[in-house]
MARKOLGU-598599 format. One record per residue (C-alpha): x, y, z. Coordinates in nm, 2 decimals. Example, Ala and Ser with C-alpha at 12.3 -4.5 7.8 and 13.67 -1.06 7.14 Angstrom:
<nodes>
<node c1="1.23" c2="-0.45" c3="0.78"/>
<node c1="1.37" c2="-0.11" c3="0.71"/>
</nodes>
This chain:
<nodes>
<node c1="0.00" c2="0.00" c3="0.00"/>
<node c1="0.16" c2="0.34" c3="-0.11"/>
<node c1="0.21" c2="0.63" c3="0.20"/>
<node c1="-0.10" c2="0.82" c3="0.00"/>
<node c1="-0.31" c2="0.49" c3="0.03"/>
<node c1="-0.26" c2="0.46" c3="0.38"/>
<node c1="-0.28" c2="0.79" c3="0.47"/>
<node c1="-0.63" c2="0.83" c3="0.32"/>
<node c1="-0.73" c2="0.56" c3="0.55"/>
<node c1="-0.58" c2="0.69" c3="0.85"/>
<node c1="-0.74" c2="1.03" c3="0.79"/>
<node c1="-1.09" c2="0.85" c3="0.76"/>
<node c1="-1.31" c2="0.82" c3="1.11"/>
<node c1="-1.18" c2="0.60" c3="1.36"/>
<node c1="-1.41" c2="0.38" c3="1.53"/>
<node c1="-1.24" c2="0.16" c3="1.73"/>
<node c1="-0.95" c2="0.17" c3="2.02"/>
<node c1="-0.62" c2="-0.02" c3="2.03"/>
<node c1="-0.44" c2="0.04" c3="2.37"/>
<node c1="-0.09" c2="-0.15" c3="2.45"/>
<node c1="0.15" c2="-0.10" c3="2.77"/>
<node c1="0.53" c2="-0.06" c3="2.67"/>
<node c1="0.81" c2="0.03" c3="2.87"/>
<node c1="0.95" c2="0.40" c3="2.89"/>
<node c1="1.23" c2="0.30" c3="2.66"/>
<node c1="1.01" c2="0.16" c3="2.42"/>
<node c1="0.77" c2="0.45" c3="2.43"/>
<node c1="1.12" c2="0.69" c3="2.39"/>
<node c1="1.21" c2="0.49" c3="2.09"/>
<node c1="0.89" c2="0.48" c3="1.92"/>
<node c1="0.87" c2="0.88" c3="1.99"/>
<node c1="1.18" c2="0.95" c3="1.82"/>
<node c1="1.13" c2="0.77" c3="1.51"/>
<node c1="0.79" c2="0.92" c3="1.52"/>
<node c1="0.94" c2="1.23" c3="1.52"/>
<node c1="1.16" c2="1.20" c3="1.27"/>
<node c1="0.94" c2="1.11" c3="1.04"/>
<node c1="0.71" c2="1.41" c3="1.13"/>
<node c1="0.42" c2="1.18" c3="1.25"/>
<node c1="0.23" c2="1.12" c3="1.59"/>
<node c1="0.32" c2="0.80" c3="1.80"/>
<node c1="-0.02" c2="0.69" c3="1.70"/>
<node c1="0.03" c2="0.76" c3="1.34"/>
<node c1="0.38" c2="0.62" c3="1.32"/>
<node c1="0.22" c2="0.30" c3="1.51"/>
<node c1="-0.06" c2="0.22" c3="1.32"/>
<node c1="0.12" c2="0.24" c3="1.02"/>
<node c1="0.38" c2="0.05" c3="1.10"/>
<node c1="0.17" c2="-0.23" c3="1.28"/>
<node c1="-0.07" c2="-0.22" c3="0.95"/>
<node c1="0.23" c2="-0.26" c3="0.70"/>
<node c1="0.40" c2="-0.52" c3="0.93"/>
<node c1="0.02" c2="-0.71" c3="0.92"/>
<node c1="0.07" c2="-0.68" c3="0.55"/>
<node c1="0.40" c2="-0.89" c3="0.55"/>
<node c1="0.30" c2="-1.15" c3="0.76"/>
<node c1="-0.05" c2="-1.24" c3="0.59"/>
<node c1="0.15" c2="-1.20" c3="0.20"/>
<node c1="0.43" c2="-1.41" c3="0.33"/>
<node c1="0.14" c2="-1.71" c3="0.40"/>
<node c1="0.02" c2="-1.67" c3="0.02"/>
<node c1="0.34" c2="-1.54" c3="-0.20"/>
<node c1="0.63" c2="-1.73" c3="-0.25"/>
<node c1="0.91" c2="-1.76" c3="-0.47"/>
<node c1="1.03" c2="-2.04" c3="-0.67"/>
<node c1="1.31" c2="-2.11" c3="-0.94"/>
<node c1="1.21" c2="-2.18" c3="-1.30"/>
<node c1="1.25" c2="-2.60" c3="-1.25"/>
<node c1="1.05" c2="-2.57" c3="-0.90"/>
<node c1="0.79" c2="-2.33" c3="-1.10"/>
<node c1="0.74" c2="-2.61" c3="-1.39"/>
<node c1="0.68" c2="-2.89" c3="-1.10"/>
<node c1="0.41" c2="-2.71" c3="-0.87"/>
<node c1="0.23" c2="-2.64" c3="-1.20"/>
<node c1="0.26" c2="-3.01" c3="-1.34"/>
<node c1="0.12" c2="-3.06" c3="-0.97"/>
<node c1="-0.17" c2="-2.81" c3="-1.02"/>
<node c1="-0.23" c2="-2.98" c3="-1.37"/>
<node c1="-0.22" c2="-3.36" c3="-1.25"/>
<node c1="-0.59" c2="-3.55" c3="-1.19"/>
<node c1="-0.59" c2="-3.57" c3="-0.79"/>
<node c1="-0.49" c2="-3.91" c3="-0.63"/>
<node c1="-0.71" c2="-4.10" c3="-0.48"/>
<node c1="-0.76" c2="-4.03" c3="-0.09"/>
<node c1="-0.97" c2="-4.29" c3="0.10"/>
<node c1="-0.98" c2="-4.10" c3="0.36"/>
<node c1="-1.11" c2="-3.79" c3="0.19"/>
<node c1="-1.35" c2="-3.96" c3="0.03"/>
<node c1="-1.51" c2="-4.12" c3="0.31"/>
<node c1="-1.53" c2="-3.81" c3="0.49"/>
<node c1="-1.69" c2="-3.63" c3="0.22"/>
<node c1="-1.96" c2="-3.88" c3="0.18"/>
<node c1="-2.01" c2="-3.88" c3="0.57"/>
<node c1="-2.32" c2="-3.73" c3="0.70"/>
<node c1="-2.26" c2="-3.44" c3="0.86"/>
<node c1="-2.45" c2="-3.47" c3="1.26"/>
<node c1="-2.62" c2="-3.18" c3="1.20"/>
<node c1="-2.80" c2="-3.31" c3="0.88"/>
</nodes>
């Protein structure tokens, strides 16, 4: 998300309330780089916690393969499904609830 992106959101109504306890030498550390980059603490927080959110959830769906690695997961992705008793049996269990 570009700066502009995020700062649009920011400047939109808040509505909810994120409180955290830190030490003084976290808060002093969090100040200054706040500072430097001309933001609030809360700003500089939620910005940083939001992009830092961003990494985590891409990291669980983007990865990176070489070319050979590539070729296999897609001959994977192409290839009929092997058979899975156990799949199957669940599938065609009644759920208890039906």
């Amino acid at each position: 998300m570009s700066t502009s992106a995020f700062e649009e959101m920011v400047s939109q109504n808040r509505d909810v309330t994120i409180n955290i306890r830190a030490k003084q030498t976290q808060r002093d550390l969090i100040d200054h780089a706040a500072e430097i980059q001309g933001k609030s603490r809360s700003e500089f927080m939620l910005e940083t916690a939001y992009q830092k959110a961003q990494e985590v959830l891409l990291d669980r769906s983007f990865f990176v393969l070489d070319e050979l690695k590539f070729q296999r997961f897609l001959d994977l992705l192409d290839s009929p499904p092997q058979h899975n008793e156990a799949l199957y049996q669940l599938l065609i269990t009644q759920s208890p609830w039906e």
